[in-house]
N, C-alpha and C positions, 0 to 999 in steps of 0.2 A: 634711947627713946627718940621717934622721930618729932620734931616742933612742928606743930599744929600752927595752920596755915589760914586766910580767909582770906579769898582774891577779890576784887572789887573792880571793875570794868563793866562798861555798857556792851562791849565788844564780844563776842562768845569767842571768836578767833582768838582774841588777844588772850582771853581768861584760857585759853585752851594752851597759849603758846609760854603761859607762864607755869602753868600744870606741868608741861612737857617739858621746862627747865627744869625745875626745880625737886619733883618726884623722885628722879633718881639720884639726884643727890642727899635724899635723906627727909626729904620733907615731906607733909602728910598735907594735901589741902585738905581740908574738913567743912568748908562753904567757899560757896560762890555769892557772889551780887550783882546786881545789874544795873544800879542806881545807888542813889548816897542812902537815900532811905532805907532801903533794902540792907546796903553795909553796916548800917548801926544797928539793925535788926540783927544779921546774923551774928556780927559782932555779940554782943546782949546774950543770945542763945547759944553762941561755941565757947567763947570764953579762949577764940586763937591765941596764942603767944607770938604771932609777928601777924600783917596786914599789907597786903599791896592795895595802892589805893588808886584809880586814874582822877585824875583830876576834873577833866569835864564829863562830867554827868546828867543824865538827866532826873528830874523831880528834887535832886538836891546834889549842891556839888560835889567832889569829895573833898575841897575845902573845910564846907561847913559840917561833912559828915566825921572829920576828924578830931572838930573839935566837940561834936556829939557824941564821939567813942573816947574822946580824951576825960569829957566830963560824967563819962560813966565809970571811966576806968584810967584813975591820972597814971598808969604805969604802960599804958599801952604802948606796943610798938608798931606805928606805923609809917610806910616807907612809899612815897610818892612815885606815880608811873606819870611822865610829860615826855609829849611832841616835843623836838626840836622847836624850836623858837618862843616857849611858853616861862620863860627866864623866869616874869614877873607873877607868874602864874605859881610857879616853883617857889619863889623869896615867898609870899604870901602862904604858901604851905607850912612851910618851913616856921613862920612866925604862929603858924596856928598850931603850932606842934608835932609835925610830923619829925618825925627824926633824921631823913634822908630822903634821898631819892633816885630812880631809874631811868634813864629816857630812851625814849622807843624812837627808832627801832629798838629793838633788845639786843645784848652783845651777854650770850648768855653764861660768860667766865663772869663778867661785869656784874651782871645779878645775884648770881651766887659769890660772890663774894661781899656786894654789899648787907644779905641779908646776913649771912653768916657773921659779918660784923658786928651787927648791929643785935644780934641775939648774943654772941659773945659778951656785947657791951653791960654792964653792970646799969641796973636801974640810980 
């Protein structure tokens, strides 16, 4: 059974370039987003088993949209996409509960292996 997916980027390229890693390795996106507001929506609605999240967003960050999905759903797995040089931006994720993280550019062995871990991972 493929693991249900929900991308979250303001970027349509990016949300496209993560689609295109990850699909044929066995993953199903099941939503998109385009804002943090939007990710705890669709979150709430798919009920994904893993979450890529960018961090800068617009209407709400994916910061606080993390811990919006965390406190809908404290077993969520979500796994941070940052810019080179967003370190602090990363640490503060991290503290909000994201499990992990990607940095873009993409290195797409790199991706699929962080999610695949992180789904592996036991709650």
């Amino acid at each position: 059974m493929k693991t249900r997916m929900l991308i979250a980027d303001d970027a349509s390229f990016m949300r496209q370039m993560i689609r295109e890693i990850v699909e044929p390795e066995g993953f199903e996106v099941v939503a998109e987003a385009v804002n943090g507001v939007d990710a705890v929506a669709q979150y709430e609605a798919e009920r994904p088993e893993l979450v890529t999240m960018d961090i800068v967003m617009p209407k709400r960050s994916g910061i606080d949209a993390v811990r919006d999905i965390l406190a809908f759903d404290p077993h969520a797995k979500v796994v941070m996409c940052s810019a080179l040089g967003q370190e602090a931006l990363v640490t503060e994720s991290l503290h909000a509960g994201a499990q992990d993280f990607i940095v873009k550019p993409f290195q797409p062995e790199a991706v699929v292996e962080t999610l695949r871990r992180l789904i592996e991972k036991e709650d």
